[in-house]
C-alpha positions as CSV (number, residue, x, y, z in Angstrom):
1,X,-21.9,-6.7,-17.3
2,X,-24.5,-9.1,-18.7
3,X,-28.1,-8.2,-18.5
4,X,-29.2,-12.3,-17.7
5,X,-33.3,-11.3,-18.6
6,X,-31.9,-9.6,-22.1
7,X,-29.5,-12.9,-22.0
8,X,-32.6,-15.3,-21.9
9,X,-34.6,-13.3,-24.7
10,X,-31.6,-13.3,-26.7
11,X,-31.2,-17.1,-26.2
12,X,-34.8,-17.8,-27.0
13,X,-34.9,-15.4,-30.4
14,X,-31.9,-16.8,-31.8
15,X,-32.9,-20.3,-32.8
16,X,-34.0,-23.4,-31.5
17,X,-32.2,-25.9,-28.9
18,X,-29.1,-26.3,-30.3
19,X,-25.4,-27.5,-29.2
20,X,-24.5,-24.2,-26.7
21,X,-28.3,-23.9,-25.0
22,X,-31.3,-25.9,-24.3
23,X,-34.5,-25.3,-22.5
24,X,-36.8,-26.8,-20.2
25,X,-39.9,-26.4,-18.7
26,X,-38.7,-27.4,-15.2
27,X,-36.1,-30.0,-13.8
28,X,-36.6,-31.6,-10.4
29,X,-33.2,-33.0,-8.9
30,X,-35.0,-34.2,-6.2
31,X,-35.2,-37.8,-7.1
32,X,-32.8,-39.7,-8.8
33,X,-34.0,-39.7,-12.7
34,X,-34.4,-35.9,-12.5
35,X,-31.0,-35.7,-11.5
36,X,-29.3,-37.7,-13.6
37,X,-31.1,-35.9,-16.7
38,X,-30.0,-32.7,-15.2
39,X,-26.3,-34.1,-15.0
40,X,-26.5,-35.4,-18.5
41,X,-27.6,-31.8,-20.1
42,X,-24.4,-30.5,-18.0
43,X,-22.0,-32.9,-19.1
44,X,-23.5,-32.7,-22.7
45,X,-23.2,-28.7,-23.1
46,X,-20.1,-28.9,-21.2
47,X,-18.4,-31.3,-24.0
48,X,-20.1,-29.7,-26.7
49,X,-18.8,-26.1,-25.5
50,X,-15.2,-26.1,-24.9
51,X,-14.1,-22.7,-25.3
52,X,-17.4,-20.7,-24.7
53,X,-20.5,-20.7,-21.8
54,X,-23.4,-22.7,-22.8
55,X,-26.7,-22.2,-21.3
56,X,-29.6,-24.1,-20.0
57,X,-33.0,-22.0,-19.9
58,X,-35.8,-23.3,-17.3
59,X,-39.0,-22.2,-16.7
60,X,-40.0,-22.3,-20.7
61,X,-42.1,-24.0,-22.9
62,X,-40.7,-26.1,-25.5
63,X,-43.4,-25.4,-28.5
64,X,-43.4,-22.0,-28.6
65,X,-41.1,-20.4,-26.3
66,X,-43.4,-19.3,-24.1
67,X,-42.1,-18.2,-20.7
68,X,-44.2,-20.2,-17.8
69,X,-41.8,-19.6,-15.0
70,X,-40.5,-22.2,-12.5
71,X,-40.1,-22.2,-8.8
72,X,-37.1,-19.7,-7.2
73,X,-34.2,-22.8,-6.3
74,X,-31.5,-21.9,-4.4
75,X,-28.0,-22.8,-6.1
76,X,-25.8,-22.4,-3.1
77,X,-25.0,-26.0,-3.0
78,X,-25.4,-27.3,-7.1
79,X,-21.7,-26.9,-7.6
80,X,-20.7,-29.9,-5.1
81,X,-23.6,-32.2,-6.9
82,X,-22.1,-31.4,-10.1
83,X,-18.9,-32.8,-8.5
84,X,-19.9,-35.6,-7.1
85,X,-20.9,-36.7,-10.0
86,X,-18.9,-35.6,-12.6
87,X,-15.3,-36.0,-13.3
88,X,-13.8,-33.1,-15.0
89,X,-16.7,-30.9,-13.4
90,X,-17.5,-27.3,-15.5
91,X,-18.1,-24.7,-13.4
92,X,-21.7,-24.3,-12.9
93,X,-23.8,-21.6,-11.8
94,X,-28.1,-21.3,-11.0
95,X,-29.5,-17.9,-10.9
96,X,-33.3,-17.0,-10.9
97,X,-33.8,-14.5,-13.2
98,X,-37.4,-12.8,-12.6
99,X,-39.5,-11.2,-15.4
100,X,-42.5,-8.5,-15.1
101,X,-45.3,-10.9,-16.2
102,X,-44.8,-13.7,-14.0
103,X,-46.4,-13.9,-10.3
104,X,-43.8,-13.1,-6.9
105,X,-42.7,-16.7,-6.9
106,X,-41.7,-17.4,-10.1
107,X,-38.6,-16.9,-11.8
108,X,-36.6,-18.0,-15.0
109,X,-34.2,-20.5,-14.2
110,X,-30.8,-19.8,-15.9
111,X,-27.7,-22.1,-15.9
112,X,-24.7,-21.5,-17.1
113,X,-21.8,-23.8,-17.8
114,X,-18.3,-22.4,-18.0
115,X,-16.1,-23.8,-20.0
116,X,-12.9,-26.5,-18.8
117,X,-11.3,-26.1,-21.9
118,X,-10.3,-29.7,-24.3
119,X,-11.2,-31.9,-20.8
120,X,-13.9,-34.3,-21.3
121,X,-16.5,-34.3,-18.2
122,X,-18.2,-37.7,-17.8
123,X,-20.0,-39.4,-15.1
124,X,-18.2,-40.6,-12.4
125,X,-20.5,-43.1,-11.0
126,X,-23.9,-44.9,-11.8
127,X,-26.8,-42.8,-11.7
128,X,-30.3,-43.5,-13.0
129,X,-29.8,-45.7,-15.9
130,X,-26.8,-43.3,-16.6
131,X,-23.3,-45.8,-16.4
132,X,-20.3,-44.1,-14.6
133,X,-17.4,-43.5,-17.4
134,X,-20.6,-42.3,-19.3
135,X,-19.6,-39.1,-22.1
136,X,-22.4,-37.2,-23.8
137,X,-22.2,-34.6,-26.6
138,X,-25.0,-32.4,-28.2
139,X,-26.0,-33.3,-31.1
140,X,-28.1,-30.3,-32.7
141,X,-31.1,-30.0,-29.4
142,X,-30.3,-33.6,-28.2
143,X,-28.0,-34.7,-25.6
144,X,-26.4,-37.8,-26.2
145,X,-23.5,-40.1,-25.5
146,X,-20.7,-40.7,-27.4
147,X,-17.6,-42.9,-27.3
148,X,-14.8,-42.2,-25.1
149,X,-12.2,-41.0,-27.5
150,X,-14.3,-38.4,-29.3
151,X,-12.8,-35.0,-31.0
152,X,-13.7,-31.3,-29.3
153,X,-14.8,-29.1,-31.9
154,X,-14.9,-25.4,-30.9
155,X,-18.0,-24.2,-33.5
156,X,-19.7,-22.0,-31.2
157,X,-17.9,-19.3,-29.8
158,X,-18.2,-16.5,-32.1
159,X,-22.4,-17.1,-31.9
160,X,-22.0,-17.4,-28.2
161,X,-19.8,-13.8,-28.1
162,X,-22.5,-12.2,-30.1
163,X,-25.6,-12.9,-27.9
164,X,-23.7,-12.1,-24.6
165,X,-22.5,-8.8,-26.5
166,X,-25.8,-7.8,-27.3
167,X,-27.1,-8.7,-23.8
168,X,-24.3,-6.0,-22.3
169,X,-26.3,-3.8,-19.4
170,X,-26.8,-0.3,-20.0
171,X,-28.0,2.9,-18.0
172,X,-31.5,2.9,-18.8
173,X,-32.2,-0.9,-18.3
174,X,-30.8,-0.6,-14.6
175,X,-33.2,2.6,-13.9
176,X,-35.7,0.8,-15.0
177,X,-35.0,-2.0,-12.8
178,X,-35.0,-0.5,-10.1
179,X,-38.2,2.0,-10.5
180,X,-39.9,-2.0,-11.5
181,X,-38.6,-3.4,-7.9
182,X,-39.8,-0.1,-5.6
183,X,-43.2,0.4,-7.3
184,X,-43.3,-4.0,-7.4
185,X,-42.5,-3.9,-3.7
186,X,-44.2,-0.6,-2.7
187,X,-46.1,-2.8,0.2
188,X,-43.0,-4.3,1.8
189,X,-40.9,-1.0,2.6
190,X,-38.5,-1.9,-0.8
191,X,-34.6,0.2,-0.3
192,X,-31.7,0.7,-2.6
193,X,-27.9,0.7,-2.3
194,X,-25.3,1.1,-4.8
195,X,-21.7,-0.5,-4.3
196,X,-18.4,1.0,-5.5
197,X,-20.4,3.1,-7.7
198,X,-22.0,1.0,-9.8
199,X,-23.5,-2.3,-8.5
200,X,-27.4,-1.7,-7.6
201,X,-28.7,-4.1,-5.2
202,X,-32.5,-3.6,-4.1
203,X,-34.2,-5.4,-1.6
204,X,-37.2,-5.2,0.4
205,X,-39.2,-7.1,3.5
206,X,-41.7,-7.2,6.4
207,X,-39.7,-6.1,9.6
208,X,-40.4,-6.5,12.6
209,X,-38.4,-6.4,15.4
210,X,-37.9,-8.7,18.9
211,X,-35.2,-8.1,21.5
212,X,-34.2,-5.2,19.8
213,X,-33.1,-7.1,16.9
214,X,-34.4,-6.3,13.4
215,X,-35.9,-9.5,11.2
216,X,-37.6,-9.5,7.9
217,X,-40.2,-11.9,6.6
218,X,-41.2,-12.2,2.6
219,X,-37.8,-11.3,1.7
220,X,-36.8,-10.6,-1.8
221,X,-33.2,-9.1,-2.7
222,X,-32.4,-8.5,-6.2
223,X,-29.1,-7.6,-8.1
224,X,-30.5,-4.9,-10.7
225,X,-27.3,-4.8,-13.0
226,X,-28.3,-8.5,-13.5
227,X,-31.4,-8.6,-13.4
228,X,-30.8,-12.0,-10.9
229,X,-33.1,-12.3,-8.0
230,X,-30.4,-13.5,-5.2
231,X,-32.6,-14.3,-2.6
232,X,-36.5,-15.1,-2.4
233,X,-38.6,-16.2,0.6
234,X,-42.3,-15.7,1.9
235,X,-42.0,-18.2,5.0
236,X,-38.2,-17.7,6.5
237,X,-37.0,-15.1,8.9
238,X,-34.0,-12.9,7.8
239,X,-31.4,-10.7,9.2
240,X,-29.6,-8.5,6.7
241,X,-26.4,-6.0,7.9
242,X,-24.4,-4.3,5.2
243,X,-21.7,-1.8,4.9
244,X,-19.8,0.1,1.8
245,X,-18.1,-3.3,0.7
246,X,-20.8,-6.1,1.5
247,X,-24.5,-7.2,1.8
248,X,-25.0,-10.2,4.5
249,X,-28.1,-11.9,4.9
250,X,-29.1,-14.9,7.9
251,X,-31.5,-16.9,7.5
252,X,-33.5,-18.7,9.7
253,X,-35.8,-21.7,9.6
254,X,-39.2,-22.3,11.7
255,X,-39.0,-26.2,13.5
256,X,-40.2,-28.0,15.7
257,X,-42.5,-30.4,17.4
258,X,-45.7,-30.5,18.9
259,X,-46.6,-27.1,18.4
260,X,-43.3,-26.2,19.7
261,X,-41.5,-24.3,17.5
262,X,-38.0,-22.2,17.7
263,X,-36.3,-20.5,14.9
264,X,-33.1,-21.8,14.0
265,X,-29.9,-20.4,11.8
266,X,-29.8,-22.2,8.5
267,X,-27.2,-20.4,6.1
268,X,-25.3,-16.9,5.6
269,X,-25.0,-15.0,2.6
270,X,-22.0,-12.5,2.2
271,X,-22.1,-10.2,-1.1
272,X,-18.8,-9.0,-1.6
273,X,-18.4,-5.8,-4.0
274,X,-15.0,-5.5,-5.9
275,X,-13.6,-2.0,-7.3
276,X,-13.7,-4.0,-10.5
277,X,-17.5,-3.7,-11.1
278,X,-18.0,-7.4,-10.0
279,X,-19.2,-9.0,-6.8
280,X,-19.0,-12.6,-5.2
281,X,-21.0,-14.6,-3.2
282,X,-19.8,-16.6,-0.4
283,X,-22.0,-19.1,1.4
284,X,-21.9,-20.8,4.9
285,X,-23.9,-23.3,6.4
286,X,-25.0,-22.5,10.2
287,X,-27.6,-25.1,10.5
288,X,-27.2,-27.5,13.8
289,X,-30.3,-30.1,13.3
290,X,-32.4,-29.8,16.5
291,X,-32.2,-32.8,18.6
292,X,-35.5,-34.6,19.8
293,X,-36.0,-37.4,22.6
294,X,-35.9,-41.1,20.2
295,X,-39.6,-41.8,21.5
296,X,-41.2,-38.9,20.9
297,X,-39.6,-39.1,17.2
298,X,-40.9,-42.8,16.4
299,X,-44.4,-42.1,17.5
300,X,-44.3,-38.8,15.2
301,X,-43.0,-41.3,12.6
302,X,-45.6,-43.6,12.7
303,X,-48.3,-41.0,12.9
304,X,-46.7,-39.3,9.6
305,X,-46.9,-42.9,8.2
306,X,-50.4,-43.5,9.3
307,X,-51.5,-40.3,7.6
308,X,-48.9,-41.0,4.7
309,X,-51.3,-44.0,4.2
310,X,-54.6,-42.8,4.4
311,X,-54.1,-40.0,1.8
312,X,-52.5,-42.4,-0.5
313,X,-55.6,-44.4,0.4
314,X,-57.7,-40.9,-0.5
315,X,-59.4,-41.3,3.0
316,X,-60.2,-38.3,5.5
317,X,-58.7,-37.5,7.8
318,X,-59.8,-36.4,11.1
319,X,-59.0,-33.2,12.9
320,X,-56.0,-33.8,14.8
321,X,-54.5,-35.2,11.7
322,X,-55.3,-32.4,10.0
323,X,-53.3,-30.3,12.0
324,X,-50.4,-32.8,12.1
325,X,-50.5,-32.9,8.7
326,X,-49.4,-29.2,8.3
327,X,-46.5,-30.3,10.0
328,X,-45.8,-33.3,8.3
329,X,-42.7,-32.9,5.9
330,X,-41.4,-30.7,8.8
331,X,-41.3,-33.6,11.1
332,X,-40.2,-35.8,8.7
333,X,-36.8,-33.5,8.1
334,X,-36.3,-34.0,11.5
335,X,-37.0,-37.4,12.3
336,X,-34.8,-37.9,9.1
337,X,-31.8,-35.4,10.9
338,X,-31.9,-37.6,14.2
339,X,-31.0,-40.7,12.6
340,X,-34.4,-42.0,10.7
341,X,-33.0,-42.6,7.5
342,X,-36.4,-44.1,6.7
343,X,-38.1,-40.8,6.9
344,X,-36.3,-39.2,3.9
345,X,-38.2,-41.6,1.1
346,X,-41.4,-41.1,2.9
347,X,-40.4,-37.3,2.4
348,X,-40.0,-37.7,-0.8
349,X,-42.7,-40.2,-2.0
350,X,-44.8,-37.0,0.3
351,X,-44.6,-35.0,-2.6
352,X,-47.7,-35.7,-4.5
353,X,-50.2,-36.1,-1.9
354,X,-49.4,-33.1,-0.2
355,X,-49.4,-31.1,-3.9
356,X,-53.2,-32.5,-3.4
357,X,-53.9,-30.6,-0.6
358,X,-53.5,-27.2,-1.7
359,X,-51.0,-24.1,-2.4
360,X,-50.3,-23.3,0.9
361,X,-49.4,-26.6,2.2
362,X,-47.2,-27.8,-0.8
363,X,-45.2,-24.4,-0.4
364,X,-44.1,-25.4,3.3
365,X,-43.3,-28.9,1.8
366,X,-41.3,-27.0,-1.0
367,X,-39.6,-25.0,1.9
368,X,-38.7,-28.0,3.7
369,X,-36.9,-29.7,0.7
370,X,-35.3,-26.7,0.4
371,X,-33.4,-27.0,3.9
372,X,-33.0,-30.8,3.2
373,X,-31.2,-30.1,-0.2
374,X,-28.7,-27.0,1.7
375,X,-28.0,-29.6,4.3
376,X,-27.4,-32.6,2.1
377,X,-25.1,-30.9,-0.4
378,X,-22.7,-29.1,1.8
């Protein structure tokens, strides 16, 4: 089993961007440029790799390799993206890798791309200034596009063997994982389990309970063979239940209007553990969008708009649009999940004037893209 943190060292040590890795300091697939980069360093390193994984690194400066970290994202959904717009989709995978040095809510972002054999993968369709039909290849640490009829060369895989040989798990690396979570976690009541003798998952939480039912807050669950952080939240309420074969986490989300809030169930999470020393992850989507009377939602609307305006404006804003504006790209999710279709640019073009306003407010916006991007993908 792969050690993903010794992975990314050995990625970074052993040369520069090349054709089977690249590295970024952060991608945003939030908006359509962002996501058509993104889907053009997939379909590049998928071309360029036919026979063996290539990787893309986030969360690292390009100068000097310096690891800066990037935001924990939630891959449960990334695989349909990458085949909606790709034809001859790799398989894809996003974990979050964390590493001792960098704060609670940051992580390494590591991707990996499987290989589909000699298939080219192209666009399907326009994206950005990306054609559909489009091919891209790496050349050296650049992605770009080729012809249709180009040649697979297999050059890579006995480099790409190597550093995932050398990046194999051992015994001492997993204790040591594990001591780093409890003593990291001391404050939130951290636990251990090991599956079929050999899988470690440790997680740990704020519980409380209501109605005789057991929740946890500030949730972080990781998968210590790994080294992968599988689950990360400071906001959402969770629900885990586990036996000898499986590790199941709910999640809920905290909406509403007018100061009148209900938790609602957005996704489960099943960790199934095989005999085999591997595990799989299955995901569902629970979420039913909350339904709102239309006349309530418009004047929400326009008062999001109205404050939209004045920060874009940099005007103040008076106290009762202070406190609607903690609730603003909240409101906008759900004006947007009733039928406003309006409401998901202004969500979006959001972004930068609520980063404005502080670390506390731009994580709730961050948490509400989050939702939007489960629901939109599935």
């Amino acid at each position: 089993m792969i050690n993903k943190r010794l992975l990314i060292k050995n990625l970074l040590a052993h040369n520069d961007e090349n054709s089977f890795y690249d590295k970024k300091r952060k991608i945003d697939i939030s908006y359509k440029e962002g996501k058509a980069k993104f889907l053009k360093h997939i379909c590049a390193l998928s071309n360029s790799n036919p026979q063996n994984n290539s990787y893309l690194v986030i969360g690292v400066e390009d100068e000097d390799n310096k690891i800066i970290g990037t935001d924990f994202f939630d891959d449960s959904k990334i695989q349909n993206l990458i085949n909606a717009y790709l034809t001859n989709p790799p398989i894809v995978q996003y974990e979050n890798i964390p590493f001792p040095h960098l704060p609670d809510d940051k992580v390494v972002g590591l991707v990996t791309i499987r290989p589909n054999g000699q298939i080219i993968t192209s666009l399907r369709k326009n994206i950005w200034k990306y054609y559909g039909g489009s091919v891209f290849m790496r050349e050296g640490s650049v992605s770009m596009p080729k012809v249709f009829d180009i040649e697979i060369k297999d050059v890579n895989s006995k480099i790409v063997l190597a550093i995932e040989k050398h990046a194999q798990n051992n015994i001492q690396l997993t204790l040591d994982g594990v001591f780093d979570f409890m003593n990291k976690r001391k404050d939130f009541q951290p636990k251990y389990k090991v599956f079929k003798e050999y899988l470690v998952l440790c997680w740990s939480g704020d519980k409380k309970v209501v109605k005789d039912e057991i929740f946890y807050s500030r949730v972080d669950i990781e998968m210590i063979n790994e080294q992968v952080r599988l689950f990360y939240s400071t906001l959402d309420e969770v629900a885990i239940f586990f036996n000898e074969d499986s590790f199941k986490i709910v999640e809920y989300v905290r909406l509403g209007l007018q100061q009148s809030f209900k938790y609602y169930k957005l996704e489960e999470k099943t960790i199934h553990f095989e005999n085999n020393a591997n595990y799989s992850i299955e995901t569902n989507l629970l979420f039913e969008p909350p339904q709102f009377d239309k006349k309530v939602l418009h004047h929400i609307y326009n008062s999001n708009n109205a404050i939209l305006e004045k920060l874009e404006k940099g005007l103040t804003l008076i106290n009762r649009e202070l406190i609607d504006l903690e609730n603003l790209a909240a409101s906008y999710l759900i004006c947007y999940l009733n039928g406003f279709e309006e409401a998901l640019p202004k969500l979006i073009y959001a972004k930068p004037h609520i980063k404005k306003q502080g670390t506390a407010l731009y994580s709730s916006y961050k948490e509400t893209i989050r939702i939007l991007r489960k629901v939109k993908y599935s």
